[in-house]
DORORO-690085 format. One record per residue (C-alpha): residue in three letters; x, y, z. Coordinates in steps of 0.5 Angstrom, whole numbers, m for minus. Example, Ala and Ser with C-alpha at 12.3 -4.5 7.8 and 13.67 -1.06 7.14 Angstrom:
<nodes>
+------+-------+-------+-------+
| rest |     u |     v |     w |
+------+-------+-------+-------+
|  ala |    25 |    m9 |    16 |
|  ser |    27 |    m2 |    14 |
+------+-------+-------+-------+
</nodes>
This chain:
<nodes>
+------+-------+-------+-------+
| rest |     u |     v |     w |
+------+-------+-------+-------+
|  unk |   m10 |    m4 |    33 |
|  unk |   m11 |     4 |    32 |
|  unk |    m5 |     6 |    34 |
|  unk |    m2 |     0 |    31 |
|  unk |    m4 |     3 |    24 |
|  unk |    m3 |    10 |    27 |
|  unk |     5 |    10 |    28 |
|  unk |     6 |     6 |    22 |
|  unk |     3 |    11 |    18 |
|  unk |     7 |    16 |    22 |
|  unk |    14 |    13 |    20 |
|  unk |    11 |    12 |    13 |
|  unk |     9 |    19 |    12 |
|  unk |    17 |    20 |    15 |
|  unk |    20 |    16 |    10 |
|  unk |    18 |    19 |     5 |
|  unk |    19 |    26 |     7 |
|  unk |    27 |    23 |     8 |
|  unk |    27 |    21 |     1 |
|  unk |    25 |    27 |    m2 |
|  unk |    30 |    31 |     2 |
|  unk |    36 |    27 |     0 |
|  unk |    33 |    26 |    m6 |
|  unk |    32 |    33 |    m8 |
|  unk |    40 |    35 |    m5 |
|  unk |    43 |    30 |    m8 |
|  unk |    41 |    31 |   m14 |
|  unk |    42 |    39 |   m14 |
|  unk |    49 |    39 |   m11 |
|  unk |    52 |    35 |   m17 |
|  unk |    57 |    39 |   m21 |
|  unk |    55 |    42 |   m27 |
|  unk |    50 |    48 |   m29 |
|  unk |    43 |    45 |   m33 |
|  unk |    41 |    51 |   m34 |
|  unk |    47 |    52 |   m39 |
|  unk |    47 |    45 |   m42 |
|  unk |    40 |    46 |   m44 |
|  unk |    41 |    52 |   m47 |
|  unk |    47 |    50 |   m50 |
|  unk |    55 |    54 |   m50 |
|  unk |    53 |    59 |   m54 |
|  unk |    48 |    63 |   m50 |
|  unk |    49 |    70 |   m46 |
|  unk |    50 |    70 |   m39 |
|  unk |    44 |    74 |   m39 |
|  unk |    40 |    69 |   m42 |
|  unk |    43 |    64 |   m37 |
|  unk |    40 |    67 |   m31 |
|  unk |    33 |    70 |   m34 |
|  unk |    32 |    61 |   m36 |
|  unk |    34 |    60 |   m28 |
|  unk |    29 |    66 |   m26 |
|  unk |    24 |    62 |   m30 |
|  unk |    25 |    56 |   m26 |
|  unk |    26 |    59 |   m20 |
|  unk |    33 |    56 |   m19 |
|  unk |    35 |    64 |   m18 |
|  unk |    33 |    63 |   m11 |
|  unk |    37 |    59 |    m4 |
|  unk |    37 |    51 |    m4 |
|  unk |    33 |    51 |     2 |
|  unk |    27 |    56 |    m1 |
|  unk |    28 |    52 |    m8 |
|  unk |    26 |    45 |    m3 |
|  unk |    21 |    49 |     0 |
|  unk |    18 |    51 |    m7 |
|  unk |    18 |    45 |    m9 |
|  unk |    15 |    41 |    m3 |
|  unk |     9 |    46 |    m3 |
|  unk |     8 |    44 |   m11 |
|  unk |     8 |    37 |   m10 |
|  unk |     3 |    37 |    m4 |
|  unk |    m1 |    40 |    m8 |
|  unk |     1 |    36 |   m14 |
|  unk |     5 |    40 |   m18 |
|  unk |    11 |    35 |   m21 |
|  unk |    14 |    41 |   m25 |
|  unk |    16 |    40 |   m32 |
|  unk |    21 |    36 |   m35 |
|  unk |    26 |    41 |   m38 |
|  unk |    28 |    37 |   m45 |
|  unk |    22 |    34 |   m45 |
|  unk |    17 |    41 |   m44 |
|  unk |    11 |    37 |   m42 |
|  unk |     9 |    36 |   m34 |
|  unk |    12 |    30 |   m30 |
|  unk |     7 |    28 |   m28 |
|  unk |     4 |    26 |   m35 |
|  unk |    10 |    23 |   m37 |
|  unk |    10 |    19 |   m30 |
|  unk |     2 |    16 |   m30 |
|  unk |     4 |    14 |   m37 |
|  unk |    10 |    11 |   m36 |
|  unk |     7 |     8 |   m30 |
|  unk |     2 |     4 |   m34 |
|  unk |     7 |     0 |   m36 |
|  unk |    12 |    m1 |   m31 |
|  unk |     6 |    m3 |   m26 |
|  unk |     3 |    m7 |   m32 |
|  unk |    11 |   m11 |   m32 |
|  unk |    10 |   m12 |   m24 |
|  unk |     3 |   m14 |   m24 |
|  unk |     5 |   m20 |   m29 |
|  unk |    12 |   m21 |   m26 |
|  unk |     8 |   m22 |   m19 |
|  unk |     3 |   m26 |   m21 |
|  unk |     8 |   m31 |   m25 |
|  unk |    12 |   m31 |   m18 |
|  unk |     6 |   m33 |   m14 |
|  unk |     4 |   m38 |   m17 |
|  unk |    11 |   m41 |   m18 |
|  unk |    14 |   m39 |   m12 |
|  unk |     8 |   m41 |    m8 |
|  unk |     8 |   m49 |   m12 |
|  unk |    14 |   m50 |   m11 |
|  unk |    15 |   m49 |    m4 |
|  unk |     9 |   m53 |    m2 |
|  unk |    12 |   m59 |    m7 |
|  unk |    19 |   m58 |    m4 |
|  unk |    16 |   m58 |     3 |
|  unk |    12 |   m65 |     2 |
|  unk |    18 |   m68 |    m1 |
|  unk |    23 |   m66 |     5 |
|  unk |    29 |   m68 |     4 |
|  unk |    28 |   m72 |    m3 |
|  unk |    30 |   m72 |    m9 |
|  unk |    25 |   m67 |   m12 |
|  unk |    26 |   m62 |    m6 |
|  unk |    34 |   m62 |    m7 |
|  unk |    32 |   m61 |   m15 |
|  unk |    27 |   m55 |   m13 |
|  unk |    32 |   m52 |    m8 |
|  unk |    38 |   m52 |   m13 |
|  unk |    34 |   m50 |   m18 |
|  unk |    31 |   m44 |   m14 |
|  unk |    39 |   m43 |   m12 |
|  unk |    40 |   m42 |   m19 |
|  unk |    34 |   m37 |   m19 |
|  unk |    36 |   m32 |   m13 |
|  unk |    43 |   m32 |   m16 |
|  unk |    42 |   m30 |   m24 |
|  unk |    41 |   m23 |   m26 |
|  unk |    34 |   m21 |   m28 |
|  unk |    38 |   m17 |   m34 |
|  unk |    41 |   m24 |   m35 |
|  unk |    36 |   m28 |   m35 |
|  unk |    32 |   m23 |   m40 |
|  unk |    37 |   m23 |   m45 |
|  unk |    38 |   m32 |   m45 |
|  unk |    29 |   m31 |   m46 |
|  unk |    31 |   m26 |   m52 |
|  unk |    35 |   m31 |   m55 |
|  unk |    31 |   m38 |   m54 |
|  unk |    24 |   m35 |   m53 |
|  unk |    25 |   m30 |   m57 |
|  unk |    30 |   m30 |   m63 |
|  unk |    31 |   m38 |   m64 |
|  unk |    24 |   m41 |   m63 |
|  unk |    20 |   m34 |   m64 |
|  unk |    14 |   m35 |   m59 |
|  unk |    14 |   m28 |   m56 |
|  unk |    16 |   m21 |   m59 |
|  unk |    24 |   m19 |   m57 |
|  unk |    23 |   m13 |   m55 |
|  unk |    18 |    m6 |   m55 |
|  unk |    10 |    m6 |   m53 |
|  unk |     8 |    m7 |   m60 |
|  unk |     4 |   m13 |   m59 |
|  unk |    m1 |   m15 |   m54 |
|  unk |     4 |   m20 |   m51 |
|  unk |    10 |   m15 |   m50 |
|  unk |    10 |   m17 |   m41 |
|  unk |    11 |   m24 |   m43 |
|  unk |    19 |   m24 |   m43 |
|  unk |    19 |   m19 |   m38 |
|  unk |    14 |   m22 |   m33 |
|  unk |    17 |   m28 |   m32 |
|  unk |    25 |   m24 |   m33 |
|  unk |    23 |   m20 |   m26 |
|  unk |    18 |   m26 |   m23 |
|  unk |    23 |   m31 |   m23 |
|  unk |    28 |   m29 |   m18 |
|  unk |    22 |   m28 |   m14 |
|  unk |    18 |   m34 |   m14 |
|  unk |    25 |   m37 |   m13 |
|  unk |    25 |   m33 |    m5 |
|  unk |    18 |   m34 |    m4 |
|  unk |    19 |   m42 |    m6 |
|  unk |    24 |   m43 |     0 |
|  unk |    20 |   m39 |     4 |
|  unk |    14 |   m42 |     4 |
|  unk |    17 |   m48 |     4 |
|  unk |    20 |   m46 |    10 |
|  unk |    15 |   m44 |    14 |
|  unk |    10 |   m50 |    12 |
|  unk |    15 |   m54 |    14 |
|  unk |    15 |   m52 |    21 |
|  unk |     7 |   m52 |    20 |
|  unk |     6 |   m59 |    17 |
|  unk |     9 |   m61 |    24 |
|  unk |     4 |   m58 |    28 |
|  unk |     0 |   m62 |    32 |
|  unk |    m7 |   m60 |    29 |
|  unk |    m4 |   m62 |    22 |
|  unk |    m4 |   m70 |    26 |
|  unk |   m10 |   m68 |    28 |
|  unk |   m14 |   m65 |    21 |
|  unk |   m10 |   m73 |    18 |
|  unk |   m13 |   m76 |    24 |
|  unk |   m21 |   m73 |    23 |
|  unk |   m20 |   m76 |    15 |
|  unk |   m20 |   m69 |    12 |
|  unk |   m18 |   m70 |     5 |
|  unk |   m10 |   m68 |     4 |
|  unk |   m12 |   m63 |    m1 |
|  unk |   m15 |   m58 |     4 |
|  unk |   m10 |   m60 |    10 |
|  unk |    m5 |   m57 |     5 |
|  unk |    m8 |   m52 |     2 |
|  unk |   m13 |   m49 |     8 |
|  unk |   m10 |   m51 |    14 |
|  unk |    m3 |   m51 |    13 |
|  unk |    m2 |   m46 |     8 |
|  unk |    m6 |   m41 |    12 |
|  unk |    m3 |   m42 |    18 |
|  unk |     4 |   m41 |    14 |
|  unk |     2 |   m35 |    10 |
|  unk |     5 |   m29 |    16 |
|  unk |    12 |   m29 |    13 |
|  unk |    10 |   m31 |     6 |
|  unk |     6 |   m25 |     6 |
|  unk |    11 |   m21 |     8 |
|  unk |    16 |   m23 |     2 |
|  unk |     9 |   m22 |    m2 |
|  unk |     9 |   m15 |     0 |
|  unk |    17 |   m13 |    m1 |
|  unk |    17 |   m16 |    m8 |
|  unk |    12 |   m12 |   m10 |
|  unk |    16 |    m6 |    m8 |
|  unk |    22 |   m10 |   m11 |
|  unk |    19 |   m11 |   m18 |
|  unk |    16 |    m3 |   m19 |
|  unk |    23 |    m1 |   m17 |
|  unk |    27 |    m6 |   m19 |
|  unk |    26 |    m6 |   m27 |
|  unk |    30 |     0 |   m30 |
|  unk |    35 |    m5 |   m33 |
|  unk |    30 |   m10 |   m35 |
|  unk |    25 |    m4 |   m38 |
|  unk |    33 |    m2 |   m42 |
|  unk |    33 |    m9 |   m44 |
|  unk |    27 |   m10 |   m48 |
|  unk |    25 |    m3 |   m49 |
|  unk |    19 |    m2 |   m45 |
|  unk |    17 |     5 |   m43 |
|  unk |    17 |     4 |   m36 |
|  unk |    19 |     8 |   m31 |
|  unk |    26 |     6 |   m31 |
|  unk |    27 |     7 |   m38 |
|  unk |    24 |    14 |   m36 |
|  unk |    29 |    15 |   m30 |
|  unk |    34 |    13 |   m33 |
|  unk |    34 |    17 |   m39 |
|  unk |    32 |    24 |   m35 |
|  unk |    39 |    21 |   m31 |
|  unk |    42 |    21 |   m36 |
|  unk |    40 |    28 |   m39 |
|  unk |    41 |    31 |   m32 |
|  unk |    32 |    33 |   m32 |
|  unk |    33 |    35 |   m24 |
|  unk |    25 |    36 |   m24 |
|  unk |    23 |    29 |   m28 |
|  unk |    29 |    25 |   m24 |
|  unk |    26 |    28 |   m17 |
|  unk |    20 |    26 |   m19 |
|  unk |    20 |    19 |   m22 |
|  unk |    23 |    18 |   m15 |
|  unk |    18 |    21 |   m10 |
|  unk |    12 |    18 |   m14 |
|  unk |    15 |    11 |   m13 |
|  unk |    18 |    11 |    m8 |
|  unk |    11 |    14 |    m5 |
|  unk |     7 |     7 |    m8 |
|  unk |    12 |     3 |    m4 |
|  unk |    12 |     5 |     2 |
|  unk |     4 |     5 |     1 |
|  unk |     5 |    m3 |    m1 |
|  unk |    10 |    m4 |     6 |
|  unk |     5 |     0 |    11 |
|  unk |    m1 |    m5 |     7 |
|  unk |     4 |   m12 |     8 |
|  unk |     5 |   m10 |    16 |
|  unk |    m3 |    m7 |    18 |
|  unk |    m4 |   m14 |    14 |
|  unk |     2 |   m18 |    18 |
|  unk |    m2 |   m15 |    24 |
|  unk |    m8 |   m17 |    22 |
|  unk |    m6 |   m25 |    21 |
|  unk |    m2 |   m24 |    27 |
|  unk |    m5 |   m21 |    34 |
|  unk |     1 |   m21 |    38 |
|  unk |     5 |   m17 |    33 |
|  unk |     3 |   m10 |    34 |
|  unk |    10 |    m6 |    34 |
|  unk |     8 |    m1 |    39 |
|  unk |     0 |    m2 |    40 |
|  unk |    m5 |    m4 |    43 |
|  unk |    m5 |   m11 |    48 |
+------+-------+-------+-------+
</nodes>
């Protein structure tokens, strides 16, 4: 198992090293000069070239990516060049939000996805299966973005239960809770109904009926546990999903998230803020992946990618 955990951590760390690296490239070959978009078209070449200096962009592309990896091992984010506050506040600030959203997404996916799974597997080829199952078809295949508006117009504007947009009231995560958790919990139903399909066949379930154990405990003890490898694995996965997946949802519902934040740093060209939004993220999410597979070991002995035996 310690050298299980050790390799993962391994290509975690690797992962992440790989994403900076693109990152960082890519985003400092795209045409154009921000220093002179910055200072805008009536500045001095010498003015241009003292700003670049200030910047450390008078150096090589290679010096340039070093630099910056040295700053960000030691948390230095940079500064934003529009904003002219570090990235890194700008970041945990619009994080707050984003992993607010996430959270009440991820919930709303759990308990949903998890119901309806259970019920869809107990009902197995009936009517309320094929009813869940078409619904949670339809879950998969809309957009989040869509599903936000169509909760904005009837939630919000027609009914007026939930605030359409911006985080001035205490329940601004509502609508895009369930905006971003319910294609999720549309995957995790037909997973869990999957899987506690081919559980519920097993024979120490005739057993648990035989000894006269209540059909709440089989259900939910015995054969959810038993079911819960590839569950948790998706689990694992749509949170990452929902921390990175909510730009267009953020824009929706004018959340200062951390899409919004990137989205808008995109547009203005703020390399520093870009490069940093996308470390810090992608950093959490592959924490949240190496955690869902030491937890797949865990559940699971036999899988141990590599490790001991």
């Amino acid at each position: 198992m310690k050298s299980y955990i050790i390799k993962r951590a391994c290509l975690a760390l690797g992962i992440i090293f790989c994403i900076s690296l693109i990152t960082f490239f890519v985003l400092n070959v795209i045409p154009g000069d921000v220093v002179a978009a910055m200072l805008g078209d009536f500045a001095s070449k010498d003015a241009i070239e003292a700003a670049r200096a200030q910047m450390g962009l008078d150096v090589s592309l290679p010096m340039q990516y070093i630099n910056w990896l040295k700053n960000i091992l030691t948390g230095d984010f940079g500064n934003s060049y529009f904003q002219r506050k570090a990235v890194l506040t700008l970041i945990v600030n619009a994080f707050k939000y984003t992993f607010t959203m996430a959270i009440a997404a991820y919930i709303v996916a759990i308990i949903l996805g998890l119901l309806t799974g259970i019920f869809a597997a107990l009902y197995h080829d009936k009517l309320p299966d094929r009813i869940l199952m078409s619904i949670s078809v339809f879950g998969i295949s809309a957009p989040s973005f869509w599903i936000a508006i169509i909760l904005q117009i009837v939630a919000g504007l027609k009914l007026g239960w939930f605030p359409v947009s911006g985080i001035k009231s205490g329940i601004w995560w509502v609508l895009p809770a369930f905006s971003l958790g319910i294609r999720s919990a549309a995957t995790i139903a037909r997973v869990t109904r999957t899987s506690m399909l081919e559980v519920l066949k097993q024979d120490f379930i005739r057993t648990a009926y035989a000894k006269g154990l209540s059909k709440r405990r089989i259900i939910f003890v015995h054969a959810l546990r038993n079911a819960l490898v590839p569950i948790i694995t998706i689990l694992g996965n749509d949170f990452g999903v929902l921390l990175t997946g909510s730009m267009i949802t953020e824009n929706v519902f004018n959340i200062p998230g951390i899409g919004k934040l990137l989205i808008d740093a995109i547009n203005r060209r703020d390399i520093p803020l870009v490069q940093g939004g996308v470390i810090y993220v992608a950093g959490i999410c592959v924490i949240i992946y190496f955690i869902v597979d030491i937890l797949y070991a865990v559940i699971n002995p036999n899988i141990r990618l590599g490790g001991e035996k």
